[in-house]
Backbone and ligand atoms as CSV (ligand in chain L), in Angstrom:
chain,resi,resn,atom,element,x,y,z
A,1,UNK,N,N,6.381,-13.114,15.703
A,1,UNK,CA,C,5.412,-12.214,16.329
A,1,UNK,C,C,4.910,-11.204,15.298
A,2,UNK,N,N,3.783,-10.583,15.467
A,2,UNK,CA,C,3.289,-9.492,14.444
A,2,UNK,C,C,3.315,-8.576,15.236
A,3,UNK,N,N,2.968,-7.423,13.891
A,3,UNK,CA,C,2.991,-6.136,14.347
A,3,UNK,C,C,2.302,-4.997,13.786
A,4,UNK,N,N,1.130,-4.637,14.454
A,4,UNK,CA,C,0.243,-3.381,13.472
A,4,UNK,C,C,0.616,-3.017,12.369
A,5,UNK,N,N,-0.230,-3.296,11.760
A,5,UNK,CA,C,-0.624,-3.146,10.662
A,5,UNK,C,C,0.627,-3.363,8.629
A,6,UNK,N,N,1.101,-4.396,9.718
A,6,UNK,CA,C,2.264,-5.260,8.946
A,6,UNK,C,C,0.874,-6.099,7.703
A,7,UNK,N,N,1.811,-6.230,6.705
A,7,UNK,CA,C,1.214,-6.520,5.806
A,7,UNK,C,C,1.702,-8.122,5.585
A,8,UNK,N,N,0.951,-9.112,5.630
A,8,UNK,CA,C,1.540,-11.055,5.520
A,8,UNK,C,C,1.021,-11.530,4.428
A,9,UNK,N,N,1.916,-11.990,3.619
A,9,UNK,CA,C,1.513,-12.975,2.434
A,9,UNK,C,C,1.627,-14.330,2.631
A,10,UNK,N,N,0.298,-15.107,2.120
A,10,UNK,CA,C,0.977,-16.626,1.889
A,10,UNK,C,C,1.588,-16.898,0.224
A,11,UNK,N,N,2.856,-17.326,0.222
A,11,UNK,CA,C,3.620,-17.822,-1.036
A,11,UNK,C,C,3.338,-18.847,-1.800
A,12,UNK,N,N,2.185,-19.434,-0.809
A,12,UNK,CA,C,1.868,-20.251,-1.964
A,12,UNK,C,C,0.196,-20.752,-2.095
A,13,UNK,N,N,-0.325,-19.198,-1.443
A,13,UNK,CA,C,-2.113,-19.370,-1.842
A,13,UNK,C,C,-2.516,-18.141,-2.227
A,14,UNK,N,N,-0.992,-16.977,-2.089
A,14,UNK,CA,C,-1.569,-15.872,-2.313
A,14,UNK,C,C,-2.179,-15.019,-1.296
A,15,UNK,N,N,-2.691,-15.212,-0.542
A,15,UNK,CA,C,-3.711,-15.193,0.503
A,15,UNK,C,C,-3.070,-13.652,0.874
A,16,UNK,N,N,-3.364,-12.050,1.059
A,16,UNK,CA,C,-2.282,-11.178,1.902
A,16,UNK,C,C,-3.611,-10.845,3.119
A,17,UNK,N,N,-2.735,-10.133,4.067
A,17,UNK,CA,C,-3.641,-9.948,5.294
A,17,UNK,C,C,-2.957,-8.476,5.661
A,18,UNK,N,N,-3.889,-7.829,6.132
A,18,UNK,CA,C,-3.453,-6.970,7.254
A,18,UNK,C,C,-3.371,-6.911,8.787
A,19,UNK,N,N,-2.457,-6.781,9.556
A,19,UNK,CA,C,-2.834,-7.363,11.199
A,19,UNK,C,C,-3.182,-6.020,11.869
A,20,UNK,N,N,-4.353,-6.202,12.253
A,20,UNK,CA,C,-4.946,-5.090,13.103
A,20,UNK,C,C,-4.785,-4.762,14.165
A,21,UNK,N,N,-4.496,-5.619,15.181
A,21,UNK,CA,C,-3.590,-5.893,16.258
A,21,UNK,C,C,-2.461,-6.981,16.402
A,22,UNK,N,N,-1.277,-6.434,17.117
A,22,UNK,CA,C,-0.194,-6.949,16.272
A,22,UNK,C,C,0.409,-7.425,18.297
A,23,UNK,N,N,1.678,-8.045,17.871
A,23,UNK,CA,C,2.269,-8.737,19.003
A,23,UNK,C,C,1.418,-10.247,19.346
A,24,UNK,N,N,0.804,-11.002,18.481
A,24,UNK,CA,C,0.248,-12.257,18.400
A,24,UNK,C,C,1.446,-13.192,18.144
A,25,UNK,N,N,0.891,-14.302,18.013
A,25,UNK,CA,C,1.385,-15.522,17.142
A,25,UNK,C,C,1.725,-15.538,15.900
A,26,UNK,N,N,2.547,-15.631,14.802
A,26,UNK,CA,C,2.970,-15.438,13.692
A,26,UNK,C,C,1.863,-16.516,13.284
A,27,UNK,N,N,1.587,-15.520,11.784
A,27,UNK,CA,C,0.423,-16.107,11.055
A,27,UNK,C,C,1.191,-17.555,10.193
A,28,UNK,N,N,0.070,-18.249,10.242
A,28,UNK,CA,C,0.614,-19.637,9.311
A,28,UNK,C,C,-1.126,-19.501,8.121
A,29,UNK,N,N,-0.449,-20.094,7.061
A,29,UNK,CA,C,-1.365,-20.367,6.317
A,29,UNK,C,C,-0.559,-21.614,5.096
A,30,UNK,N,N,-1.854,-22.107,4.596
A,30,UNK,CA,C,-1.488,-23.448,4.042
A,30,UNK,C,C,-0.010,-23.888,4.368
A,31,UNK,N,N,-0.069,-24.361,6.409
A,31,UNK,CA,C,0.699,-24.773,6.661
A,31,UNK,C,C,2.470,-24.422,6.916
A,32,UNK,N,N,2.451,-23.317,6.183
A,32,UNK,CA,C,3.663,-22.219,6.583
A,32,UNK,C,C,3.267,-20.784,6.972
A,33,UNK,N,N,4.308,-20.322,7.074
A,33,UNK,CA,C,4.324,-19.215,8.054
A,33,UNK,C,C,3.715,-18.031,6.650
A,34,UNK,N,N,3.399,-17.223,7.169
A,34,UNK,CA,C,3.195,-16.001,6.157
A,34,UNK,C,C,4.226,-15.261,6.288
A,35,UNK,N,N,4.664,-14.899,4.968
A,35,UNK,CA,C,5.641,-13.806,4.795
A,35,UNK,C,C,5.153,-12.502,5.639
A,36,UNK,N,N,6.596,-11.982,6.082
A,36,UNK,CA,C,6.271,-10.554,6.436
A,36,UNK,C,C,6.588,-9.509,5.482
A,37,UNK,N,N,5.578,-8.613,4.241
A,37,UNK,CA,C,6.375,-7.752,3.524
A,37,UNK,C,C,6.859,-6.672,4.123
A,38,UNK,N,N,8.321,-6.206,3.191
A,38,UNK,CA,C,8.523,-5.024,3.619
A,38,UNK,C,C,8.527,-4.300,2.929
A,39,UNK,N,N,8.076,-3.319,3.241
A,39,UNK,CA,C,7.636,-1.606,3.268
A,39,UNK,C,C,8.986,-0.842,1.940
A,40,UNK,N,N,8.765,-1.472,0.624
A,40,UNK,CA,C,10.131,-0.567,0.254
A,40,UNK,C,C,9.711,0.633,-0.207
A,41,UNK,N,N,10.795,1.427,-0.351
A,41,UNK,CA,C,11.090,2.755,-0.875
A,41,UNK,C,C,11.525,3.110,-2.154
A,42,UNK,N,N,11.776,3.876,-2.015
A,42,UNK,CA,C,13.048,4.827,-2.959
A,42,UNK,C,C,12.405,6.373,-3.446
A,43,UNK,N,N,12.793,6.854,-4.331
A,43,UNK,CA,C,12.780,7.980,-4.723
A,43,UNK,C,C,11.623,8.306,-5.891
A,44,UNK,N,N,10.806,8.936,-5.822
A,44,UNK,CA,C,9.218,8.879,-6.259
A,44,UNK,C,C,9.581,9.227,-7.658
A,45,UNK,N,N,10.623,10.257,-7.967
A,45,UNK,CA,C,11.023,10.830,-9.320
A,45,UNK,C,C,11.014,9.527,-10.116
A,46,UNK,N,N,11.947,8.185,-9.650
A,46,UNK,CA,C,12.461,7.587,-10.308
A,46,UNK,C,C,11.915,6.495,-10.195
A,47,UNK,N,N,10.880,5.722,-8.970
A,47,UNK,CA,C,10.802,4.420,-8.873
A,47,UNK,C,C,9.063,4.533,-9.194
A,48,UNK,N,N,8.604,4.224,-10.154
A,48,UNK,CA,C,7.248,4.171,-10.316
A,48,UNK,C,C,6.233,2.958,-9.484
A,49,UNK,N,N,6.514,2.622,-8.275
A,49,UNK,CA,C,5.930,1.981,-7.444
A,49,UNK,C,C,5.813,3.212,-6.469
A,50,UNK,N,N,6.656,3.663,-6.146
A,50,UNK,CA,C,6.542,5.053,-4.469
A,50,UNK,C,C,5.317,5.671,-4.812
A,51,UNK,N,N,4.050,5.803,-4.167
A,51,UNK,CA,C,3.189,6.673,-3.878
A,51,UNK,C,C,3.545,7.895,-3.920
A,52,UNK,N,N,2.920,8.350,-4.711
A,52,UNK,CA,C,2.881,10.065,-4.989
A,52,UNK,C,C,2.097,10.444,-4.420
A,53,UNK,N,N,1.906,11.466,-3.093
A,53,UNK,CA,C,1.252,11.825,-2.318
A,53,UNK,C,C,0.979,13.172,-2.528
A,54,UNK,N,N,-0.148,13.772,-3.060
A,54,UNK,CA,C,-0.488,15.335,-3.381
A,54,UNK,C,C,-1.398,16.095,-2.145
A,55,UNK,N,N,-1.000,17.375,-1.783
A,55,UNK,CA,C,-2.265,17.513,-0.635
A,55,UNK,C,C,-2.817,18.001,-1.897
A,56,UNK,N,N,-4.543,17.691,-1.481
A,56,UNK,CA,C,-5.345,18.690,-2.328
A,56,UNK,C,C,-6.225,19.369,-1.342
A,57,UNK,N,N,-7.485,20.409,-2.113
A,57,UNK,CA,C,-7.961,21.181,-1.247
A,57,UNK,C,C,-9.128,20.526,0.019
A,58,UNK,N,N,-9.735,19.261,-0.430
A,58,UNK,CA,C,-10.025,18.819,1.134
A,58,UNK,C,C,-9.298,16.908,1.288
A,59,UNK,N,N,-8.201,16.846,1.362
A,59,UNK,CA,C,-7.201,15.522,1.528
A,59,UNK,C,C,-6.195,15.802,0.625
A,60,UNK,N,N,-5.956,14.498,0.448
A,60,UNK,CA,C,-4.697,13.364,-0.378
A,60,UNK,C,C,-5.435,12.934,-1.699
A,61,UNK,N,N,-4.368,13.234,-2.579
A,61,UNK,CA,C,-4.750,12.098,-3.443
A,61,UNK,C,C,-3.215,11.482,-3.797
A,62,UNK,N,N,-3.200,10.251,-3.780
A,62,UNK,CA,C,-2.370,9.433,-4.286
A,62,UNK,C,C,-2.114,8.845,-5.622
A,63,UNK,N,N,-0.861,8.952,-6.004
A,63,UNK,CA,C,-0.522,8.283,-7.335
A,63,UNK,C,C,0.383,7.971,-7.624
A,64,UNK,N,N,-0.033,6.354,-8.311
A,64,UNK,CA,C,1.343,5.418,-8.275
A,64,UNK,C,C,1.831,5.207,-10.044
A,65,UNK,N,N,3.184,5.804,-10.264
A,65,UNK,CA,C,3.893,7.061,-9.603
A,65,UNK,C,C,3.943,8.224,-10.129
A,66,UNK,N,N,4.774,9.122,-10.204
A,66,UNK,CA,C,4.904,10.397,-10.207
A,66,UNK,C,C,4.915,10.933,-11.397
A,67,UNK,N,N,5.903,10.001,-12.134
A,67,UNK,CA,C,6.349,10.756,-13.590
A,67,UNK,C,C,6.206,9.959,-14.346
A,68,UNK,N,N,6.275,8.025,-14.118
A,68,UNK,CA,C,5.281,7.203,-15.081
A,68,UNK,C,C,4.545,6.023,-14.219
A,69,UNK,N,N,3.015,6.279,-14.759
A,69,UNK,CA,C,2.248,5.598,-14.198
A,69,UNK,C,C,2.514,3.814,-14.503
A,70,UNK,N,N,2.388,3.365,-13.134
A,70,UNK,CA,C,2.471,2.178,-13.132
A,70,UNK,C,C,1.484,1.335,-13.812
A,71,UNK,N,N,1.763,0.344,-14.389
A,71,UNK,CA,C,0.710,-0.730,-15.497
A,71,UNK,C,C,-0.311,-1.131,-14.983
A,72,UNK,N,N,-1.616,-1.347,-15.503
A,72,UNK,CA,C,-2.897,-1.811,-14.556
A,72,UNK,C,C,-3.582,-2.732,-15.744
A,73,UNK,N,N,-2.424,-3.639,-16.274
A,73,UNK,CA,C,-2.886,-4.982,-16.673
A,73,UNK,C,C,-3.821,-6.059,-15.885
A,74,UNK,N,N,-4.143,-6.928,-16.798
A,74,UNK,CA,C,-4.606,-8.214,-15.663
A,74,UNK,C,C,-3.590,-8.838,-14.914
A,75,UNK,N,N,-2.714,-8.847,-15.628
A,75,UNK,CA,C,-1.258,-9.578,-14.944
A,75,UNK,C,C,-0.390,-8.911,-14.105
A,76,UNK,N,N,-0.218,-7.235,-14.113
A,76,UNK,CA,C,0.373,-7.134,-13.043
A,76,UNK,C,C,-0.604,-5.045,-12.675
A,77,UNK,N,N,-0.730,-5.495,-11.424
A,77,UNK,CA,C,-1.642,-4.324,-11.186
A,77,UNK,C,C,-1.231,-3.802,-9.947
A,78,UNK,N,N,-1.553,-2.709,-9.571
A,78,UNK,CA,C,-1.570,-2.076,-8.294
A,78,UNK,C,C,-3.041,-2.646,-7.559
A,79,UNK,N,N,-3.089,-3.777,-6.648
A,79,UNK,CA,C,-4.803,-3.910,-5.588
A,79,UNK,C,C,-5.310,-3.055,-5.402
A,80,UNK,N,N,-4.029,-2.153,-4.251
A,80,UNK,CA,C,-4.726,-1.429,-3.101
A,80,UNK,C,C,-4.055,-0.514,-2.777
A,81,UNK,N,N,-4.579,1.146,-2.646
A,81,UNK,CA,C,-3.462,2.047,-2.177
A,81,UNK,C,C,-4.359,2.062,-0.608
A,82,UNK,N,N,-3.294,2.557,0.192
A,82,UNK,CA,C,-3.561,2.913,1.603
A,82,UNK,C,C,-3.489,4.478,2.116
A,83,UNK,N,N,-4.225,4.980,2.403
A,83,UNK,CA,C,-3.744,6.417,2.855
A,83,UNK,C,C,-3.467,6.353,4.463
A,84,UNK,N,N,-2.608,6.356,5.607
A,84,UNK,CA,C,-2.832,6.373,6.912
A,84,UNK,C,C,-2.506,7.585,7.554
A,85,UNK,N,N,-3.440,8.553,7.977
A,85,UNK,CA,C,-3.703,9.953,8.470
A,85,UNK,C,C,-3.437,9.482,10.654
A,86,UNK,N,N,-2.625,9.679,11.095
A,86,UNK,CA,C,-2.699,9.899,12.295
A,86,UNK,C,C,-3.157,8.208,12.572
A,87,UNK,N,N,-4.007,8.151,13.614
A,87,UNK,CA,C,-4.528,7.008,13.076
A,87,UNK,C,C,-5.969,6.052,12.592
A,88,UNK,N,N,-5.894,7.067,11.517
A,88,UNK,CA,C,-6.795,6.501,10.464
A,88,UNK,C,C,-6.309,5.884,9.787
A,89,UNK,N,N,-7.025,4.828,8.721
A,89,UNK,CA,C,-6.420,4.564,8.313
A,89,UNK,C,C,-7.518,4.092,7.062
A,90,UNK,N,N,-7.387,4.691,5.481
A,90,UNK,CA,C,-8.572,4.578,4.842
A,90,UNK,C,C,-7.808,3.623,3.733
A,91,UNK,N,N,-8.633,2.384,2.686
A,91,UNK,CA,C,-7.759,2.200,1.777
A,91,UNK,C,C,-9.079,2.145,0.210
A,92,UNK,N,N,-8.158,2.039,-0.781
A,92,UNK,CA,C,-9.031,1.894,-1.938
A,92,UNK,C,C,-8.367,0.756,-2.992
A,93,UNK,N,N,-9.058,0.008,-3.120
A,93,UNK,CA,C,-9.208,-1.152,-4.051
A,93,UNK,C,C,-8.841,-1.156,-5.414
A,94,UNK,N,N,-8.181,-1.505,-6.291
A,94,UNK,CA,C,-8.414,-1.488,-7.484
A,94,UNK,C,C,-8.653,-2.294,-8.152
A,95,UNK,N,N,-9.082,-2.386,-9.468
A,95,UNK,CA,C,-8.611,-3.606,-10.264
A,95,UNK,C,C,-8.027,-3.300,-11.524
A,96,UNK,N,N,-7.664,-3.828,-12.846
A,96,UNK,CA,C,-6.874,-3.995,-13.518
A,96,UNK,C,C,-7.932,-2.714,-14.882
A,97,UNK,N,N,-7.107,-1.790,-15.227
A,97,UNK,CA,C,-7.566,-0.750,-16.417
A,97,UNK,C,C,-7.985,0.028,-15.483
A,98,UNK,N,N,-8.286,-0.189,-14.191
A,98,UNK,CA,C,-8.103,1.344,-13.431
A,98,UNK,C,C,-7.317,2.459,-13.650
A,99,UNK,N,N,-7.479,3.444,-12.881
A,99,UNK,CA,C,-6.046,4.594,-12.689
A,99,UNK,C,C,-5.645,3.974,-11.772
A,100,UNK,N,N,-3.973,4.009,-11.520
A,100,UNK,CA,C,-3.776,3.884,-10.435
A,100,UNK,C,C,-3.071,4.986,-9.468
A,101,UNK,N,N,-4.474,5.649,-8.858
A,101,UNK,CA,C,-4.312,6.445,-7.876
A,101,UNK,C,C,-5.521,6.394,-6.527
A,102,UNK,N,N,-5.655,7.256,-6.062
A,102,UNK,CA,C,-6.755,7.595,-5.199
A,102,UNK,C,C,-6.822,8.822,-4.624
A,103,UNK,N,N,-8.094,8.968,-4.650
A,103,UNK,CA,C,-8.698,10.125,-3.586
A,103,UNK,C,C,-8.926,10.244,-2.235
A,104,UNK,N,N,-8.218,10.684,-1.488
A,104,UNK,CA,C,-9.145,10.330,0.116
A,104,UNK,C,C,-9.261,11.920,0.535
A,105,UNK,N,N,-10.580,12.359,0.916
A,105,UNK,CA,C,-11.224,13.043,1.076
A,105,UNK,C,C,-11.075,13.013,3.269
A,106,UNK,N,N,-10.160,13.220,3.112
A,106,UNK,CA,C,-9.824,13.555,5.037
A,106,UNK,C,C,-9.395,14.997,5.509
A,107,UNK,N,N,-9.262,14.436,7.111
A,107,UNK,CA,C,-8.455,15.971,7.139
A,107,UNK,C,C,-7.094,15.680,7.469
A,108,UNK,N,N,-6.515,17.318,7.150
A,108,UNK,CA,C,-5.254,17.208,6.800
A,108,UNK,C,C,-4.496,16.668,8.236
A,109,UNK,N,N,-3.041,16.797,8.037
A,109,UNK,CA,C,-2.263,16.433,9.264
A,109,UNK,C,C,-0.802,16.203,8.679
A,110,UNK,N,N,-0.007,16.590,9.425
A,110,UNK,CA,C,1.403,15.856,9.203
A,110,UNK,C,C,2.312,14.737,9.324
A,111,UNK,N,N,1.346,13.667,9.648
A,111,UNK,CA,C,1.637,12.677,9.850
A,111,UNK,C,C,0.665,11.947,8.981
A,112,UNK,N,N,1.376,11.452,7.534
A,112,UNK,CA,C,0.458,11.152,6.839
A,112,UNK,C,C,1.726,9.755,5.794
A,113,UNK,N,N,0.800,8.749,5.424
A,113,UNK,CA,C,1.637,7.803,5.186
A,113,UNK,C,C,0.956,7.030,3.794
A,114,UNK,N,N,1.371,6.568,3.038
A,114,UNK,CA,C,0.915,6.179,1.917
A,114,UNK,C,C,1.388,4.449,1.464
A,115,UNK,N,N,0.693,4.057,1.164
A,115,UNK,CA,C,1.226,2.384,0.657
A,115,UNK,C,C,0.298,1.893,-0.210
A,116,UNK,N,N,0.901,1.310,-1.316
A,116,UNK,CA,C,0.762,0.510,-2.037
A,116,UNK,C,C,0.767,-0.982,-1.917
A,117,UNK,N,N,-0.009,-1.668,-3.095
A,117,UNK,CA,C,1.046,-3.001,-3.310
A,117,UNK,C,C,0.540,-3.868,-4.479
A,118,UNK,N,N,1.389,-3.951,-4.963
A,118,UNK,CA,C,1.665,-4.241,-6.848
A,118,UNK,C,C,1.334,-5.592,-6.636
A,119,UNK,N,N,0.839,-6.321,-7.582
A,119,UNK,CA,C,0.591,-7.976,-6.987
A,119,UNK,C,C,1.905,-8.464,-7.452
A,120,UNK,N,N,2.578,-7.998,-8.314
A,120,UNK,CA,C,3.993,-8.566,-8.906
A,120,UNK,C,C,5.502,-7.794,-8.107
A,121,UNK,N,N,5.268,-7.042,-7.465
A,121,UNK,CA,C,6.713,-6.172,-7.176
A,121,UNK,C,C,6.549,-5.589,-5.372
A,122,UNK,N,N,5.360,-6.258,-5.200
A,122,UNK,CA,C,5.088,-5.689,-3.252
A,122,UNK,C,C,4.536,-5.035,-3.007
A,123,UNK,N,N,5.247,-4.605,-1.503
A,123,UNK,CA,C,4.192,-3.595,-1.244
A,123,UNK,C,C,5.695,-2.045,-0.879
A,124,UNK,N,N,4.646,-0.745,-1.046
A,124,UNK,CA,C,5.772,-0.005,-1.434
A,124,UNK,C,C,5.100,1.253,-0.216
A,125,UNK,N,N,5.608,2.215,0.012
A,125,UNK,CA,C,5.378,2.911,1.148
A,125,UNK,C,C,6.383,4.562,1.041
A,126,UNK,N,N,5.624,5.258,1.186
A,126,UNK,CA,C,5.937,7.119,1.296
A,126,UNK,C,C,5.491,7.811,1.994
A,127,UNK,N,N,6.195,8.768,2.696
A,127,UNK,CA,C,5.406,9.960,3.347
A,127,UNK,C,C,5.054,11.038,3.074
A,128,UNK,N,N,4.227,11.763,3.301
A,128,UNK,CA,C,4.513,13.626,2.637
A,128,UNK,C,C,5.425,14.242,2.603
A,129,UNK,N,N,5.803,14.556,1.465
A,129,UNK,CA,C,6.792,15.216,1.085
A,129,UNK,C,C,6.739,16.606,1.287
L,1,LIG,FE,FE,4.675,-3.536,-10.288
């Protein structure tokens, strides 16, 4: 079964999805099921995947990570950061020699959520600190 805004990979086309409405049929693609990723963590000081979440004076800006920026080779890059405000939910694209951060220009709130996802290491997830 799915579940808002769960993130599904296929393993062997690549293919990732976001489910917009969730409690369906588990996704299949080229014939198997899509992975469900999960959401990892850890500690922003130390794991240079965790979203660094800054308030600034009108939003968020995000940056992946804190104290060393993650690689934005062709081979292994950060896609896409996510900012999710209440429930909004805005994201920004990247590609490879980017920064990898973002701006989102919202309003504030305390319920504010951040995700990544590295094409080589997942997808990674923080809250305001
Ligand atoms: Fe990575």
């Amino acid at each position: 079964m799915t579940k808002e805004l769960e993130i599904r990979k296929c393993n062997k086309c690549g293919n990732v999805t976001e489910i917009f409405h969730g409690e369906g049929a588990d996704l299949v693609c080229c014939g198997q099921k899509m992975e469900s990723l999960e959401e990892q963590t850890a500690d922003t000081a130390t794991e240079k995947h965790v979203p660094f979440i800054e308030e600034i004076e009108d939003g968020y800006k995000v940056v992946i990570g804190e104290n060393q920026l993650h690689p934005m080779i062709d081979t292994h890059y950060i896609e896409w950061i996510e900012l999710i405000v209440d429930n909004n939910i805005y994201r920004k694209k990247l590609q490879p020699n980017d920064k990898p951060e973002a701006i989102f220009k919202v309003e504030k709130s305390n319920n504010v959520i951040a995700r990544e996802y590295c094409n080589i290491h997942g997808l990674w997830k923080s809250n305001i600190q």
